[in-house]
N, C-alpha and C positions, 0 to 999 in steps of 0.2 A: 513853580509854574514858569515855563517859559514865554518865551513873547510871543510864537505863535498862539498859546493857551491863552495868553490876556488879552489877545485881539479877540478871543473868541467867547471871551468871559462879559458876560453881561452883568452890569455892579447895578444895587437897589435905583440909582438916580438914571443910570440910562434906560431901565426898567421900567421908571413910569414914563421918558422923554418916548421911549419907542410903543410901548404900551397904549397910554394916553390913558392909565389908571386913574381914574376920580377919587384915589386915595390921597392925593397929591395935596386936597386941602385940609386933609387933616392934622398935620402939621409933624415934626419927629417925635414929640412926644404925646400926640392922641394915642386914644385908643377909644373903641368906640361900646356902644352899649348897645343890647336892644332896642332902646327906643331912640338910638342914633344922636346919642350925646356924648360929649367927647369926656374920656376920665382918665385916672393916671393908669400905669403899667400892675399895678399891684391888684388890679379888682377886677371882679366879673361881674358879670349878669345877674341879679338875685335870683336865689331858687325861686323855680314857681311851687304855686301851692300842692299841698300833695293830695292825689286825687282818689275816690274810691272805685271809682271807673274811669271810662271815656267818655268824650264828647263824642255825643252822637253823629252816626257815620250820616256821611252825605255821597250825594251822585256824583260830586266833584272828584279831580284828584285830590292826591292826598300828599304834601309838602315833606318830609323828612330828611336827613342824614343817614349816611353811611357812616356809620362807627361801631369798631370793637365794643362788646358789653361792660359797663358800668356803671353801679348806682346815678357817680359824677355824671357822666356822659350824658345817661337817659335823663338825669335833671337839668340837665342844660338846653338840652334840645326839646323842651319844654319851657322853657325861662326865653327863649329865643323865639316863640311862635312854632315851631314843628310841631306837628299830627306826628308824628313818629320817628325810626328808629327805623334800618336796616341793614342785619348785624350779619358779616361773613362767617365764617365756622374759622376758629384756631384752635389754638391748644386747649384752652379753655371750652368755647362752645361749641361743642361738638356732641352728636346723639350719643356716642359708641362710650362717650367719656363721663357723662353726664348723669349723676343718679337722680330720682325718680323726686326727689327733695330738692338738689337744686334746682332742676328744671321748677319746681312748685315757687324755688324762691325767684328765678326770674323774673317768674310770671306776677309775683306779689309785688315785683321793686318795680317793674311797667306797669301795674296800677295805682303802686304809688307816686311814683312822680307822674304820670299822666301821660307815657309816654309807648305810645301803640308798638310792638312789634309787629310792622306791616308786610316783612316779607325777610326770607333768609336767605344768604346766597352759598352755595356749594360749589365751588370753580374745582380749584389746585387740586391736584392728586384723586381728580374723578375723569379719566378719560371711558364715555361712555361707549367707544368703539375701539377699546384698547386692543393692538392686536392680538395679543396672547390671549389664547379661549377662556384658561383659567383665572388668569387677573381679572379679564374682562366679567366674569361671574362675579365674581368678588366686588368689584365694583358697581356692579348695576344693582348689588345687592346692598353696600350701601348708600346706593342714591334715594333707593327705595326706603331706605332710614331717615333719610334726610326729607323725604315729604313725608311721612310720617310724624319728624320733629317739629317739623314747619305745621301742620294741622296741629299738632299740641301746644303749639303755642300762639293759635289762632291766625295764622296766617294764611292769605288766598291763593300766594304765587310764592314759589322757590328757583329761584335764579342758578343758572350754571353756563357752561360753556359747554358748546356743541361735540367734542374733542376733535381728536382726530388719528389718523393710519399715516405713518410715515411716506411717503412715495405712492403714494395711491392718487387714484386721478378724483375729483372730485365729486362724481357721478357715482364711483364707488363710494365713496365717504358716505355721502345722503343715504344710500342702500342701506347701509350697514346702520348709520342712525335711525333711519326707519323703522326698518325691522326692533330694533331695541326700545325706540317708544310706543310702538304699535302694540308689541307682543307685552315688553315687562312693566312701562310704565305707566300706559294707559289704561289700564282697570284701578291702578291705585290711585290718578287723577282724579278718574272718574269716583270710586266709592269716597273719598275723603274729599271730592268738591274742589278741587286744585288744579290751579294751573302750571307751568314750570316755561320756561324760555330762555333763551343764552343772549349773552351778552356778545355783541359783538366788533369786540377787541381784538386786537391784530395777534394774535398770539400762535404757537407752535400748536398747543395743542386745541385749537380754537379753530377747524377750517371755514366754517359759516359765515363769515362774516362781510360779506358786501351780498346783493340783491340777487342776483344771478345765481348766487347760492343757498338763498332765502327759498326762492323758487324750487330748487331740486326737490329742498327737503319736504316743502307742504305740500308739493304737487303728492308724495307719497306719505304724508300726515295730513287728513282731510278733517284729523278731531283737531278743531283748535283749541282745546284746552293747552294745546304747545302753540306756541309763540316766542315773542322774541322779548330781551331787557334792554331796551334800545337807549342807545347812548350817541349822541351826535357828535361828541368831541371826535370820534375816531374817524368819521365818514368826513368831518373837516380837512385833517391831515392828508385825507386820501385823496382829496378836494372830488370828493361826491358832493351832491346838495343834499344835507339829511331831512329838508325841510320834503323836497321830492320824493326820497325813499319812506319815509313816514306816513304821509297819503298813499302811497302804492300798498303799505300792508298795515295801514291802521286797523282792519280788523286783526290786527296778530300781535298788537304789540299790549302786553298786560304790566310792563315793568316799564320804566323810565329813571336814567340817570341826566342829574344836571348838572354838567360839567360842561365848558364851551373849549376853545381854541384858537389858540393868536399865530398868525404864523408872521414872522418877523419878516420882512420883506425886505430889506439890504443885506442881512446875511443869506436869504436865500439867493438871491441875486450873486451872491459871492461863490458858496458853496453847492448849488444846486440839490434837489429831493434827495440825494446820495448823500448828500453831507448831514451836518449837526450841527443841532441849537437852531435851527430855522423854525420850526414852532415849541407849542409849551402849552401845557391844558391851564387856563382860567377858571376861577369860581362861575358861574353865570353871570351875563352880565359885563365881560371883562377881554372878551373874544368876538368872533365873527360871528358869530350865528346870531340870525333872527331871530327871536324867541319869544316873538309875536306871533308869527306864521307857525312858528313848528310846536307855541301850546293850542292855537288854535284849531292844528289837524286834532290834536287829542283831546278836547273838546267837541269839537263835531264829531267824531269818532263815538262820544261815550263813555272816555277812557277812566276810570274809576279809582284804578290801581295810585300807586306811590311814585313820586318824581320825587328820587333821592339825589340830593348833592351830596354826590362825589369828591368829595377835598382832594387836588393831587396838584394845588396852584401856591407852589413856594415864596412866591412872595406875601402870603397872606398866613406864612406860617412858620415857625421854628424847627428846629433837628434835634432827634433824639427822645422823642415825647410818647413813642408808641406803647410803651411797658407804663407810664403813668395813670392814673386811675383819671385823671380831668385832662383838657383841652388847656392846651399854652392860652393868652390871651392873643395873641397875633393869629394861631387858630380859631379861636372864637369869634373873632372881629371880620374873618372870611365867611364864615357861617351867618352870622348876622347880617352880610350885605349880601350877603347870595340871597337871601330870605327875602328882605328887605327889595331887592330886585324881582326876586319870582311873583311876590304876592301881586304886584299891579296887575297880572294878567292873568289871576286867580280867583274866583267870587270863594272865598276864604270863611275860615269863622270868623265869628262874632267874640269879641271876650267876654 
């Protein structure tokens, strides 16, 4: 690492002094519990009890994580307070991969630990406006597997990304997504009861993603069963108000991610929106967003669906953990103050 990299490197202690993390009284060697008591590095959550169903659904949303499938996982996020579980497609979870026995056992080990599969996501390697005619079959054919999988495993909404056409103007992009939910998606919404909507993260093959282009697309999708998986960490960065774009299409949002956004203010001052390391996504809680204002749109809204925290905030986590079947406990200890933060502004369960 050179000197300009260690100017640029932010270490755990200027982390919280810039941050202003309420981790800070935990001390170096907490670590925290569910019920917010400090314990050594060696221990987790206890399992919660193992269930023969769910608790019964409410009008509210509904609290969960984003995490790859595992027995470990889904007991945790149930030992933690989660309503649920919502799990992206890998190697592993996936329809095309998956025999008709596993999928039985997933669905047995989420009513065992108690831990709802509330919705799936299908992003990576579905561009549903791909330019090529014939990939683009291919693909729309299996996204149509993918609500499919998502109806068999009891879920109401299936998450994706809008794609996108390289060099194309964004007027044509909407066209072209149109036509594909209108024509191949929407009758399978509709007969299986499902909603689907994209997340919108800055990405290549993602062009939807700020209001102007929210707009293209509904003006020419009038079924809302498409909507959006609204995420405000991203509309931070871009410094939109996400708390503004949320009221403007509350009726269209059926997904929520919780995830917030710190943007560091002396190195952007240094380096300007061109540069790097000027923000960083937080757990909730731990970043700029209101999170009064923007659950309250989705409560006046009606909003029903799942508000999944999103883990992608490294100080509240470990490296290398992805292939392991449980959560580090510095991952764990993120999740349980996310939780812990969201419920105050949640009429939650009862235990």
């Amino acid at each position: 690492m050179n000197d300009s990299q260690r100017k640029n490197e932010v270490g755990r202690r200027d982390f919280l002094k810039i941050g202003g993390a309420s981790a800070a009284a935990l001390g170096a060697s907490g670590k925290l519990t569910a019920e917010g008591e400090a314990q050594s590095s060696q221990t987790s959550p206890p399992p919660g009890p193992a269930a023969a169903g769910f608790a019964p659904d409410t009008k509210y949303p509904k609290l969960a994580i984003i995490t790859t499938y595992s027995r470990e996982r889904l007991a945790f996020a149930t030992a933690a307070g989660y309503e649920g579980v919502v799990i992206p497609l890998d190697d592993f979870f996936d329809p095309d991969k998956l025999s008709d026995t596993q999928i039985d056992q997933i669905m047995a080990t989420s009513r065992e630990t108690g831990a709802r599969i509330i919705s799936i996501e299908c992003m990576w390697g579905l561009n549903h406006i791909e330019p090529d005619a014939a990939k683009r079959e291919k693909i729309n054919a299996r996204f149509i597997r993918c609500l499919e999988f998502g109806h068999r495993l009891g879920c109401k909404f299936v998450g994706t990304f809008s794609g996108g056409i390289p060099g194309a103007t964004a007027d044509k992009q909407a066209k072209a997504l149109a036509e594909v939910v209108n024509e191949k998606y929407m009758p399978v919404l509709e007969k299986l009861d499902l909603h689907t909507g994209w997340e919108n993260y800055p990405a290549p093959p993602n062009f939807a993603t700020v209001p102007a282009f929210y707009e293209m697309v509904f003006d020419l999708v009038p079924n809302k069963r498409l909507g959006l998986e609204f995420d405000p960490s991203h509309f931070i960065r871009q410094f939109i108000d996400p708390v503004e774009v949320a009221w403007n299409f509350r009726d269209r949002i059926h997904a929520a991610h919780a995830k917030d956004t710190e943007i560091i203010q002396p190195v952007i001052q240094q380096v300007g929106i061109h540069g790097e390391r000027w923000w960083r996504y937080r757990i909730p809680g731990q970043g700029l967003l209101d999170w009064a204002k923007f659950i309250t749109v989705l409560l006046q809204a009606g909003f029903q669906g799942g508000i999944a925290v999103e883990h992608e905030d490294h100080f509240w986590d470990e490296a290398h953990h992805e292939k392991d079947a449980d959560f580090p406990q510095a991952r764990k200890d993120g999740f349980i103050l996310a939780h812990r933060f969201l419920t105050q502004f949640l009429p939650g369960r009862l235990a």
